[in-house]
VOMI-230518 format. One record per residue (C-alpha): residue number from 0; y, z, x. Coordinates in steps of 0.02 Angstrom, whole numbers, plus 32768, in hexadecimal, padded with zeros to 4 digits. Layout:
! VOMI-230518
num c2 c3 c1
NUM Y Z X
...
//
This chain:
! VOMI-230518
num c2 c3 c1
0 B903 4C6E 295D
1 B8B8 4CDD 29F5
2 B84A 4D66 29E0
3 B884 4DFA 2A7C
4 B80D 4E83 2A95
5 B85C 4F0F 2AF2
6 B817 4FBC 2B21
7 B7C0 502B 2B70
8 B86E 507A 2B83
9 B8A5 50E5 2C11
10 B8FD 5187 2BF1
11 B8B9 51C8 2B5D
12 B845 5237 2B27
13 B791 51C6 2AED
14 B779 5127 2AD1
15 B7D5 50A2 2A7A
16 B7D5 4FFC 2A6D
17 B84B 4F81 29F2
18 B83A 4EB5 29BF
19 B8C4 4E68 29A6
20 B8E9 4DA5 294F
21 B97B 4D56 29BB
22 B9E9 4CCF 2986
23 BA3A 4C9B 29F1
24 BA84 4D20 2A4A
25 BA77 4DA5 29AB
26 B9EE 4E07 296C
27 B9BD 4DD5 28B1
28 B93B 4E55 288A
29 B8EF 4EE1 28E3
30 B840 4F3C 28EE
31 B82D 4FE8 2944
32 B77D 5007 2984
33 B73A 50BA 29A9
34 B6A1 50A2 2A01
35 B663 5140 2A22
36 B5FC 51AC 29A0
37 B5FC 5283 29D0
38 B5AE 52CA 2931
39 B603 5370 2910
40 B5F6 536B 2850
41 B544 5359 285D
42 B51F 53DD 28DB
43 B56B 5464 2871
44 B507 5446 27E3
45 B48F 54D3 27CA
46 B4F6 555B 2844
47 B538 55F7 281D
48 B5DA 55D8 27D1
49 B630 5643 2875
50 B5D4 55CA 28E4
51 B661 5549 28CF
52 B6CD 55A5 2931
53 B664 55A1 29D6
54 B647 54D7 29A6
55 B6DE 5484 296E
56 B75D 54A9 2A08
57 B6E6 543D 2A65
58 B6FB 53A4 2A02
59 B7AA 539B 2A8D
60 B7D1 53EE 2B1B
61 B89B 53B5 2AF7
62 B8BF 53FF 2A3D
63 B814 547B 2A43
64 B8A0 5513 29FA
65 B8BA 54AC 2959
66 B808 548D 2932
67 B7E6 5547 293E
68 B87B 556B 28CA
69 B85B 54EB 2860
70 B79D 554F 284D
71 B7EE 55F0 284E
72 B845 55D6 27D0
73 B7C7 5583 276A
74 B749 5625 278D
75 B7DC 569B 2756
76 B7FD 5635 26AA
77 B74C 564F 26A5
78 B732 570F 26BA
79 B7EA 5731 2652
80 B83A 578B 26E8
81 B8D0 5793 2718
82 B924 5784 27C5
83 B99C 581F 27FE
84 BA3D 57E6 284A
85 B9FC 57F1 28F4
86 B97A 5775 28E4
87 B9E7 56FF 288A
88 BA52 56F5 2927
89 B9E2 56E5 299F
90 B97B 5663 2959
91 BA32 560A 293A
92 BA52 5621 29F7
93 B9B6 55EB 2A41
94 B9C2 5561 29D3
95 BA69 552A 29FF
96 BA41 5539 2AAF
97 B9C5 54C9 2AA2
98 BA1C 5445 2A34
99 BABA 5462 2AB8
100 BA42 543D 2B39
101 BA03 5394 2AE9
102 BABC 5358 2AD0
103 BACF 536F 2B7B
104 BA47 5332 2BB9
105 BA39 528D 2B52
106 BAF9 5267 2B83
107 BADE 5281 2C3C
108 BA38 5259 2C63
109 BA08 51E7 2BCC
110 BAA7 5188 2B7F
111 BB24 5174 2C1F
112 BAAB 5118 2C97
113 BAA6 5082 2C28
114 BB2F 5052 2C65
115 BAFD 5042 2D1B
116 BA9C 4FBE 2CE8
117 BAA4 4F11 2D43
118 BAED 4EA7 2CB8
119 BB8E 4F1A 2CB6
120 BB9C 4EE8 2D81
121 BC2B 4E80 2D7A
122 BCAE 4F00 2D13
123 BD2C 4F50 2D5F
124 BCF0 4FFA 2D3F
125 BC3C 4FCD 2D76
126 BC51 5029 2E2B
127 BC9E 50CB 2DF3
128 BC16 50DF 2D68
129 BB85 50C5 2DCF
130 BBBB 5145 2E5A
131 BBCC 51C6 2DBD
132 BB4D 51A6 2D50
133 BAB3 5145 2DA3
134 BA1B 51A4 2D63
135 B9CD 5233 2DC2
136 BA43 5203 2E5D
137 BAF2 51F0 2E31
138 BB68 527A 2E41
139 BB60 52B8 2D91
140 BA9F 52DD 2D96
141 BAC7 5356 2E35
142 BB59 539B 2DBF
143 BB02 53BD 2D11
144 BA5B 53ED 2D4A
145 BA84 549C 2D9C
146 BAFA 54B0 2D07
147 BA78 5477 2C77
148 B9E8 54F8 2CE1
149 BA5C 558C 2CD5
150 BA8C 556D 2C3A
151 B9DC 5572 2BE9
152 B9C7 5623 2C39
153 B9FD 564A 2B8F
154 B95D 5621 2B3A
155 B913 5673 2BCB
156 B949 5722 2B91
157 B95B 56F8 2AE5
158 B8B8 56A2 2ACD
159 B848 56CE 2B6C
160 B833 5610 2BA4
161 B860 5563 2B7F
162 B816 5501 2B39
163 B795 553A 2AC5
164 B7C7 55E5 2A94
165 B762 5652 2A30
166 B7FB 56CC 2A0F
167 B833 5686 2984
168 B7DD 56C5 28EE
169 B7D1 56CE 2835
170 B860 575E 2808
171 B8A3 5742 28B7
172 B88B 574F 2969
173 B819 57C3 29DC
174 B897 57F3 2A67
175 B925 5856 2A44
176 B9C0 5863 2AC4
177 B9F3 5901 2B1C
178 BABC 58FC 2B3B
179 BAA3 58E2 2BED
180 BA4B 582E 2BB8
181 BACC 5814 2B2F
182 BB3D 5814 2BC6
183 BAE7 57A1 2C2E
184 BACA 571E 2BB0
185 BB9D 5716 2B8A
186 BBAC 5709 2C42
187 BB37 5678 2C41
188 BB92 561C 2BB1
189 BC3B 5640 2BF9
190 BBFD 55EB 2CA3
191 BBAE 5563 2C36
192 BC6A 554A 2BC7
193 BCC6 553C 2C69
194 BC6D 54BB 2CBC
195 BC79 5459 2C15
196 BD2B 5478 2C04
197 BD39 5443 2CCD
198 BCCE 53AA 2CE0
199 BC8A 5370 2C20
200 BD10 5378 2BB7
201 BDAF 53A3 2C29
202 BE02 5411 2BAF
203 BDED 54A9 2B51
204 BD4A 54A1 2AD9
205 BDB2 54C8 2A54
206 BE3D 5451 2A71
207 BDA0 53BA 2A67
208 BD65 540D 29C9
209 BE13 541A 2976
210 BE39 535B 2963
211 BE2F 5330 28BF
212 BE51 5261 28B3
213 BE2A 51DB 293E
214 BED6 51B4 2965
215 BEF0 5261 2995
216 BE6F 5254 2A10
217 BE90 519B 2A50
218 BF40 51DD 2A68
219 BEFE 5271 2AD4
220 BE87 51F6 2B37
221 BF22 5192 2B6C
222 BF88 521C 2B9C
223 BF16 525C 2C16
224 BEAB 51B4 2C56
225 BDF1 5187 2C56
226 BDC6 51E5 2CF5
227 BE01 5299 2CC0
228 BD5D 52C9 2C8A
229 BCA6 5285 2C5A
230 BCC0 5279 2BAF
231 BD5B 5222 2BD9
232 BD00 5191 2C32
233 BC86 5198 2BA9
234 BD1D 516F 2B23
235 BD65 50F4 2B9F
236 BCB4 5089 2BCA
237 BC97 508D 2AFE
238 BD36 5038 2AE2
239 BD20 4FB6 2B7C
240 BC8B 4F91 2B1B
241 BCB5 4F9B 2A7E
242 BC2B 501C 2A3D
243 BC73 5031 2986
244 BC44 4F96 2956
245 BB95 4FA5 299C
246 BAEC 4FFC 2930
247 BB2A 4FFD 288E
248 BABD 504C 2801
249 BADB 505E 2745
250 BB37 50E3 275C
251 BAC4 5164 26F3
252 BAC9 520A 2764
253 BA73 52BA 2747
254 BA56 5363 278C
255 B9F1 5405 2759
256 BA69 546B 278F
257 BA7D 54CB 2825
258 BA6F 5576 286A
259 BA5F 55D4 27EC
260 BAE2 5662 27C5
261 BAE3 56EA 2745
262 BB16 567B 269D
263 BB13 55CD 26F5
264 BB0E 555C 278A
265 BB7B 5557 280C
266 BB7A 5496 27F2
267 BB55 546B 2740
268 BAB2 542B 26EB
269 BAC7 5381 268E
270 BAC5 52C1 268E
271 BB6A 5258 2694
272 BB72 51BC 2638
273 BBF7 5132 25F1
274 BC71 51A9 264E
275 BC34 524C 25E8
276 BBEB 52E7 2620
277 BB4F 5306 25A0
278 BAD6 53A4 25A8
279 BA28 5374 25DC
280 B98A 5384 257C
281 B8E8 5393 25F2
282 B872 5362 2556
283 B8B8 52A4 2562
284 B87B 529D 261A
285 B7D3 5222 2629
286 B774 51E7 26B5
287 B747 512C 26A5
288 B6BA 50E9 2712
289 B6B9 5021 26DD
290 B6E6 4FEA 2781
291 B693 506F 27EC
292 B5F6 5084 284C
293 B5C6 50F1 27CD
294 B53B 50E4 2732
295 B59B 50AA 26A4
296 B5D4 50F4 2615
297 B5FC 50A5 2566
298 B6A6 5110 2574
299 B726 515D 25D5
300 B700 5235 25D1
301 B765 52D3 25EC
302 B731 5315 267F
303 B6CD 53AB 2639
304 B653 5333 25F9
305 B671 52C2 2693
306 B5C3 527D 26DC
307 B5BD 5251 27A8
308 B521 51E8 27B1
309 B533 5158 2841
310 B4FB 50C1 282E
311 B513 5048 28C2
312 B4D4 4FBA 2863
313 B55A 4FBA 27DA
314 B57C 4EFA 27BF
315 B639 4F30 2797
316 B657 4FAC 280D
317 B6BD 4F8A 28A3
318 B6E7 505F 28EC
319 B694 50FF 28D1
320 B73B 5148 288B
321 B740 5158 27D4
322 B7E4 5121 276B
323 B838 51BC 2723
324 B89B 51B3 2691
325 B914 520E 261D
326 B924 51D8 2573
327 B8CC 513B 259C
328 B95B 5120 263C
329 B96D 5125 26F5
330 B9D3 51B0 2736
331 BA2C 51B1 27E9
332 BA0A 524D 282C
333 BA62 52AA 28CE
334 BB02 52F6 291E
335 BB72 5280 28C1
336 BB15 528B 2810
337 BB27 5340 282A
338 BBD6 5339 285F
339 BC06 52CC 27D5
340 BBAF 5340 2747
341 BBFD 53B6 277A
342 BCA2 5370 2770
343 BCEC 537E 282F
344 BD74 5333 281B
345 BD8A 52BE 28C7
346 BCC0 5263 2885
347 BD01 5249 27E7
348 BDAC 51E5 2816
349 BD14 51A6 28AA
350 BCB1 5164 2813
351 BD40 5125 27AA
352 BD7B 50C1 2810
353 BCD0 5066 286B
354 BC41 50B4 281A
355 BBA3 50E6 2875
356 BB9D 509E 2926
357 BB71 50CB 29D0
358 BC1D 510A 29F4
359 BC1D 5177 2975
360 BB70 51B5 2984
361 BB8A 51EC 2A3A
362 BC3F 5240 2A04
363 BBFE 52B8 298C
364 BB79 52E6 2A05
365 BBE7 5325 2A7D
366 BC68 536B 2A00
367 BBC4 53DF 29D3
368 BBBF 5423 2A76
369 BC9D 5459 2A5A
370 BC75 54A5 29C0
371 BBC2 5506 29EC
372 BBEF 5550 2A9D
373 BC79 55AD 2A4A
374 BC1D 55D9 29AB
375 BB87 560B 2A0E
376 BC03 5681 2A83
377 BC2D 56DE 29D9
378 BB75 56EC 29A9
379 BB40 573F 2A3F
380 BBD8 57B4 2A30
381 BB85 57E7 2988
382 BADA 581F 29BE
383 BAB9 58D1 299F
384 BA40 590E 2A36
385 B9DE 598B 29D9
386 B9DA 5950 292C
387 B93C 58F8 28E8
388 B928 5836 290E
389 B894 581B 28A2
390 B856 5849 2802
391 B79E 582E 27DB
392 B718 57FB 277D
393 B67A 57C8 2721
394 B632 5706 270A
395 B607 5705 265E
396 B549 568D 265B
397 B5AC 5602 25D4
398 B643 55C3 25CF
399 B6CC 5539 260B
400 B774 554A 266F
401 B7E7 54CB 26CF
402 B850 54F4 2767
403 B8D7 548E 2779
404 B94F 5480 282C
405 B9C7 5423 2887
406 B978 53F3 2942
407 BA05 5374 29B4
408 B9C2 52DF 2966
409 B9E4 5316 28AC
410 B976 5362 2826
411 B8C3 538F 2840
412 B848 53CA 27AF
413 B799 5436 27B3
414 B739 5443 270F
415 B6CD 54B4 270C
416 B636 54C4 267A
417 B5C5 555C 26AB
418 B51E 557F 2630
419 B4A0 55F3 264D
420 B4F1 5642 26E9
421 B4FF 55A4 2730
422 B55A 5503 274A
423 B52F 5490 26D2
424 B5CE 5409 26F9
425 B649 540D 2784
426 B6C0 5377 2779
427 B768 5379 27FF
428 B7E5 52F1 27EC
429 B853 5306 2893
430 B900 52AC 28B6
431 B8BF 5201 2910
432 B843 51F0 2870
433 B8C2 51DA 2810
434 B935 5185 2881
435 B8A7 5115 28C7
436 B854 50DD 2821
437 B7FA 503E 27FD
438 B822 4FE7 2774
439 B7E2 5040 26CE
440 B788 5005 2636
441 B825 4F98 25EE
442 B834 4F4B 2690
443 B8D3 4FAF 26C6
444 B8EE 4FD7 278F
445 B90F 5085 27D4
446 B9BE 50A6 2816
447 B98C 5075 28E2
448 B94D 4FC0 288F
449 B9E5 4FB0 2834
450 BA5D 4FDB 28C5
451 B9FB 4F5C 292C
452 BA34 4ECE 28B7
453 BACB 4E7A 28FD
454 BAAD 4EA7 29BC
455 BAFA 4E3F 2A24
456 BA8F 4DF1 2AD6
457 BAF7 4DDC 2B77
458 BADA 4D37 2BC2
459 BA27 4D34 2C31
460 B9E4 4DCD 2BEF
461 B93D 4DFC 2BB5
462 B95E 4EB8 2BBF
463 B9E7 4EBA 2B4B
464 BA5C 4F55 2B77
465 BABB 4F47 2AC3
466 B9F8 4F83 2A8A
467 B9F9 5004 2B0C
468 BAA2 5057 2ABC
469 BA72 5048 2A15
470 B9C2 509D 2A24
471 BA0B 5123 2AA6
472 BA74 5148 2A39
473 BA12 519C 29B6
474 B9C6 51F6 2A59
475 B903 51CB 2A10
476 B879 5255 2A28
477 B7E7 51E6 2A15
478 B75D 5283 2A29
479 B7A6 52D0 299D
480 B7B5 522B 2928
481 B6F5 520A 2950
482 B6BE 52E1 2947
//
């Protein structure tokens, strides 16, 4: 047995580190280190309840739009308003946009240049890949980026500026849209689809969103060969590599629900289990510090009577990220929890037939991006220039509220506990907490330490690349796990 200590990682946001116990040539157990402590909890304590909305989009500069939703929303549950139509949408497309953008990003930029990596040099499709997709410098970086700028224009007149937003508001959003913007921003998306229908996907976005079992799409993936599109080669380098049968996790997914609509979610709220949708309760949710860098607690707590107190000198602490639980469990959160929650059909045959893996992971992100761009074209088509975007009003001085969202990575959590005009407790559980959890009081891993189990080594490396795939794959914000 081997101890491997990899990390810090390259392309992604913060830092990470991970131990892993080899033997042999396969990882045993795994330990996920966040090293770096921020603070955010903490700093709100004692603010003015509308001060979180000018602090938490800075805890990331990637998914800043779902940390001020998630406090919107919080601060409207809190004040008993109610957002008009309007703001509904916008806040859905800005928030889209963003998540859209993430996809993107983390399959171009993040995911795909793994496999430029030396240890792949002597397969056949080595050459080919690393003219496309070597980071910052292969063609695809010189294709996406003008594409991915453009496309965040949206936020631009939705929202004012990305990242960190303060347009987004409890009972909606500041800026309303005059028709002549309303046409800009479906000229923006259109430009945006075709380029994805062109050069990501290679056919029509809903054509990729339509397939509804795997065979259907392995069947389309042979008819028109690995180098019709980026996806394509994506599907094609997976299956080289065998991807399915890499980071496995128990299989426990969940989502909050996202983007909100009049009586729902566009994409349902729930937790999928023992191959069974189930409706989620938010009071089962704990935090469990036992293993973190954290002062210890006889017990697991819901988050509105979480405490953040750090503790560098916790004998049994190994990461500053505390080990979220629901009903005493892990829970995978992300595109493909969400995706299979919500019942698309294509994840579901996915999952049936080789559970949570990296291929899978990485498919339901970019079937996200077919089934927003489309949905986001019809929202924009709804706005109403002249109608009201936001309703408003009044911070009561006691009281408690919860916003819950769905960011790129999966389902992120404020609680907010305001008394005396002020914030008494501010606890946020984002996506790569939950995904990136030590081990909790019973001694259980989080989902990125069980997926790690069973990795395989390539012969003479110490920079294992079946690692890289796995924790890419959950696309970790490390900022945000650490706020």
């Amino acid at each position: 047995m081997t101890r491997l200590i990899m990390g810090p990682f390259n392309r992604a946001e913060g830092d990470l580190e991970v131990k892993l116990d080899v033997d042999g040539n396969t990882v045993t157990s795994a330990k996920v280190v966040t090293p770096l402590y921020r603070g955010f909890e903490k700093i709100l304590q004692g603010k003015d309840p509308l001060d979180a909305l000018v602090y938490v989009p800075r805890i990331c500069g990637i998914c800043s739009v779902s940390q001020s939703t998630a406090a919107a929303t919080a601060l409207a549950k809190l004040q008993g308003v109610d957002t008009p139509p309007n703001g509904q949408l916008a806040t859905n497309i800005i928030l889209a946009t963003e998540n859209i953008a993430d996809h993107f990003t983390h399959f171009y930029l993040f995911f795909m240049p793994d496999f430029t990596r030396e240890t792949y040099k002597s397969e056949h499709w080595f050459d080919k890949t690393l003219e496309r997709f070597t980071a910052m410098k292969g063609q695809a970086a010189a294709d996406i980026l003008p594409a991915r700028a453009e496309f965040l224009h949206i936020v631009g007149l939705l929202a004012g500026k990305w990242p960190h937003t303060l347009s987004i508001q409890p009972g909606g959003t500041t800026k309303t849209v005059t028709p002549q913007e309303k046409f800009r921003l479906a000229a923006i998306l259109l430009r945006f689809r075709k380029f994805l229908e062109k050069t990501v996907f290679g056919a029509d976005l809903e054509q990729i969103g339509s397939f509804s079992t795997v065979s259907e799409l392995d069947a389309w993936l042979e008819q028109v060969g690995s180098e019709h599109s980026d996806f394509c080669r994506f599907m094609f380098l997976s299956k080289q590599l065998n991807l399915k049968a890499l980071g496995k996790t128990a299989n426990r997914f969940m989502s909050y629900g996202a983007y909100s609509t009049e009586n729902d979610h566009l994409f349902k709220q729930g937790t999928f289990t023992h191959n069974m949708r189930q409706s989620l309760d938010t009071q089962t949710i704990t935090e469990d510090v036992t293993y973190s860098w954290m002062a210890n607690d006889s017990k697991p707590r819901h988050p509105f009577d979480g405490v953040t107190i750090p503790d560098a000198d916790m004998s049994d602490g190994y990461t500053w990220c505390k080990a979220p639980r629901l009903a005493g469990q892990s829970f995978e959160v992300g595109a493909l929890a969400r995706q299979i929650v919500d019942g698309h059909p294509l994840i579901r045959d996915a999952l049936a037939q080789s559970g949570s893996n990296v291929e899978n992971r990485i498919l339901a992100r970019m079937l996200e991006i077919a089934l927003l761009v489309p949905t986001v074209q019809k929202w924009i088509d709804q706005l109403q220039p002249g109608d009201a975007f936001r309703s408003h009003g009044t911070t009561p001085l006691h009281g408690q509220a919860t916003g819950l969202v769905e960011a790129a990575r999966g389902s992120l959590g404020h609680w907010l506990v305001v008394k005396n005009g002020n914030i008494l407790n501010y606890q946020i559980v984002a996506p790569t907490t939950w995904n990136f959890s030590p081990r909790d009081i019973n001694g259980n891993p989080g989902p990125l330490e069980q997926a790690l189990v069973g990795a395989k080594l390539r012969e003479g490396e110490t920079d294992a690349v079946s690692v890289q795939h796995i924790v890419r794959s959950f696309d970790p914000c490390m900022v945000c796990t650490v706020h």
